[in-house]
C-alpha positions, 0 to 999 in steps of 0.5 A: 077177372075170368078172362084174365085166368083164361089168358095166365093159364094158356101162358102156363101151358105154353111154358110147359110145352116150351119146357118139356120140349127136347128143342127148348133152350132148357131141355136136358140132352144126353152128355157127349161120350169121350173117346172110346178107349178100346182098339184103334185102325192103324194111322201111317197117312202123317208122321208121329212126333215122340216127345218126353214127359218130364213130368212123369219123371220129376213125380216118379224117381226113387234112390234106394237100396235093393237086392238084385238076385241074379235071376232079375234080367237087368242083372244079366242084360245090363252088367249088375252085379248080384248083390245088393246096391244102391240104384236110382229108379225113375219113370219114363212116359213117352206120348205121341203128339203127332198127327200119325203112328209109330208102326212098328208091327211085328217083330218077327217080320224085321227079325225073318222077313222070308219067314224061313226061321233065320234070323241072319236077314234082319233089318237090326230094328230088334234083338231077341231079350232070351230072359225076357222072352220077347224081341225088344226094340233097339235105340227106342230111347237113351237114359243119362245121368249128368252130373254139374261138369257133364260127367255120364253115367248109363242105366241099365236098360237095354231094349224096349217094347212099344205099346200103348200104355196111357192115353195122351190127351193133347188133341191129338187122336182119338183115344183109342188103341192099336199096339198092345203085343210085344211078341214072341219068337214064334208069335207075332206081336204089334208094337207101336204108338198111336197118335194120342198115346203114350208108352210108360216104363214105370221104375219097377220094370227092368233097366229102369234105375242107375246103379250108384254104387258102381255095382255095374262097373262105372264109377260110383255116383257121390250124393248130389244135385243130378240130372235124368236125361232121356231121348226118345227116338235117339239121334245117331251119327251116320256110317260111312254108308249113311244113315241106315233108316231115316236122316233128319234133313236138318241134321244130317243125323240118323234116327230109327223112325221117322217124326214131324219133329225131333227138337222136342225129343229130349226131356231132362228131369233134376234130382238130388242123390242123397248119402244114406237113403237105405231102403225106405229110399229118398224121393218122390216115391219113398214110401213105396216099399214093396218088393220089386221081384223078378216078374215085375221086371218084365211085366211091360203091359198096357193098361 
């Protein structure tokens, strides 16, 4: 009997030990760490691929009506007249998926290469937005309403500013960040995508909505079932000298920027137009019913 005791206490012992030991099966070990959201290296050794997030468009439309004072930029860039009116607003969430970045860097050096404050040598990459105070990127991506037959109507969005703004995860890069500045005519900005990140404009900035009651001089849109087109990286006819950029060999059209695929460019998002949505609004986002004012429609920042 006591040699029995003797023989269950060495196994008890020799449990604990197995236990406690950091090598055991049953060892707890410290959970691994995600990808660290902070500041990224610049990765140009492969190329981007942009596609849209459709879903972030069909969670976040809006038909309502809204004053637009004459200080709101997309007022004075996009052809609105002051006033009130009925528009449709929507988010645009653009990830890269590709195994590169979209580098763009500055936007003074496309604007004045030679750095001697003219701007007559740009590349035609960016124009300078003077209501908002920074350089905005030119055909980044293209906003169409179709109705059933094809008819199109444009959104009164004029220029974009890159930046990381959400981070993708598609098991592509690290999660971490490298552009987050838009620039200024005297400052140097960094815009661009990293790989594994996207670039959201949500529907309170700027040019994000389609005027429908002809207030920016198109028709005016009848209540409906519609479509939100959106093509990032937008494909472009060549001019009699080519395609200025990048060609995409397949196509032999231009784009702005080269990427690993163009196919997946386009996203397209149905909605419905209602015929009296007043202010509370008719959509996903009905219930927001705070004031858009004119900062928000410049406030274009990262997360």
């Amino acid at each position: 009997m006591r040699q029995s005791l003797q023989v269950l206490q060495a196994l008890l012992v020799l449990l604990a030990t197995a236990c406690a030991s950091p090598d055991g099966p049953t060892a707890l070990r410290a959970p691994e760490r995600g990808p660290a959201l902070d500041r990224n290296t610049v990765n140009t050794s492969a190329l981007p691929d942009l596609i849209v997030d459709t879903k972030a468009t069909r969670n976040n439309w809006l038909v309502r009506v809204e004053d637009f004072p004459a200080e709101f930029c997309s007022v004075q860039e996009g052809g609105v007249t002051p006033g009130t009116h009925t528009v449709l607003r929507f988010t645009v969430t653009t990830p890269n998926i590709g195994e590169g970045d979209v580098f763009v860097g500055s936007p003074l050096a496309h604007m004045d290469p030679n750095g001697d404050g003219d701007f007559s040598d740009q590349d035609g990459l960016f124009e300078f937005a003077s209501c908002h105070g920074h350089f905005h990127f030119q055909h980044y991506a293209t906003y169409r309403l179709l109705d059933a037959s094809g008819t199109e109507w444009k959104a009164a969005k004029r220029g974009f500013c890159m930046l990381d703004t959400d981070p993708y995860n598609v098991g592509t890069g690290d999660g971490t960040w490298s552009y987050r500045n838009c620039g200024t005519t005297t400052r140097d900005g960094f815009q661009g995508i990293s790989d594994g990140w996207a670039d959201t404009y949500t529907f309170k900035l700027g040019g994000q909505y389609f005027v429908l009651d002809g207030g920016d001089g198109q028709p005016a849109v009848p209540p409906g079932v519609y479509t939100i087109e959106v093509e990032v990286n937008p494909a472009y006819a060549p001019s009699a000298g080519g395609c200025p950029r990048v060609t995409d060999a397949a196509t032999g059209l231009c784009h702005q920027f080269a990427e690993s695929d163009y196919t997946n460019n386009v996203g397209r998002t149905t909605i419905t137009i209602p015929d009296h949505p007043g202010r509370s609004g008719y959509g996903p986002l009905k219930n927001d019913n705070k004031k858009i004012t004119a900062e928000d429609e410049i406030d274009h920042k990262a997360k």
